[in-house]
C-alpha positions as CSV (number, residue, x, y, z in Angstrom):
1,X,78.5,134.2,97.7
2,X,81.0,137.0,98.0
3,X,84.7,136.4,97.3
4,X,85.7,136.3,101.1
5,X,83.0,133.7,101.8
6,X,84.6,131.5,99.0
7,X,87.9,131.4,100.6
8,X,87.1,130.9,103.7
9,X,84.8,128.4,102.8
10,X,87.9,126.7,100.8
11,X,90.3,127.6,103.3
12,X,88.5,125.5,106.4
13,X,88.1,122.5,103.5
14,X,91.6,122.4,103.3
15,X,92.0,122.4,106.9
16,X,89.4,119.7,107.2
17,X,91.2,117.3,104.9
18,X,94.6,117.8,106.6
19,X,93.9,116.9,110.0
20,X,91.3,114.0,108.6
21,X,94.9,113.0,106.6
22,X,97.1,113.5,109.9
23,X,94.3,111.4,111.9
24,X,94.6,108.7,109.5
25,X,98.5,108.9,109.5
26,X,98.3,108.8,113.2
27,X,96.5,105.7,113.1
28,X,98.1,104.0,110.5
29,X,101.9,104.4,112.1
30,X,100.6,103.5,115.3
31,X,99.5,100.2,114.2
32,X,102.4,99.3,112.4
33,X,104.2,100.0,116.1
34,X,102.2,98.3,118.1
35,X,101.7,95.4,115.6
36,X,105.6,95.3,115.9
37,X,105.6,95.2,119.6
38,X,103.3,92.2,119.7
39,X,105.6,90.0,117.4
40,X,108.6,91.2,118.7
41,X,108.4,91.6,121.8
42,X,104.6,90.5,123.6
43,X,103.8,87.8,121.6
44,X,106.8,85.7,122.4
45,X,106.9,86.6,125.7
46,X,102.9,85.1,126.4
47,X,103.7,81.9,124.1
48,X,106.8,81.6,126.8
49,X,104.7,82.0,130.0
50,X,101.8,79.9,128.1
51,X,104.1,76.1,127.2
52,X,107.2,77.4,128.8
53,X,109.0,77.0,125.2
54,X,112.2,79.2,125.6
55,X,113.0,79.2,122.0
56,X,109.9,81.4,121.1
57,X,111.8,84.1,123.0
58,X,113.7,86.5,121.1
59,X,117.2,86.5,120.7
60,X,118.5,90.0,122.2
């Protein structure tokens, strides 16, 4: 393979493995958000409507 070839080759590697990186970033942040909206705010809220227990409620 010719010089060019090489680079181009390298250059769409690169590429590859930083949107396979910002896909997996992606993912991994939005779990962490939407795991904290389930305790925080969901979770409580279906225990509540469930046994009616207001002091699984959050305080805000």
């Amino acid at each position: 393979m010719d010089q060019k070839t090489l680079a181009v080759f390298f250059g769409l590697m690169v590429m590859g493995v930083a949107i396979i990186t910002l896909i997996g970033l992606i993912a991994y942040y939005s779990f962490i958000g939407l795991k904290r909206l389930w305790f925080k705010r969901l979770g409580p809220t279906i225990y509540y409507l469930i046994t009616g227990d207001a002091k699984a409620l959050p305080s805000k």
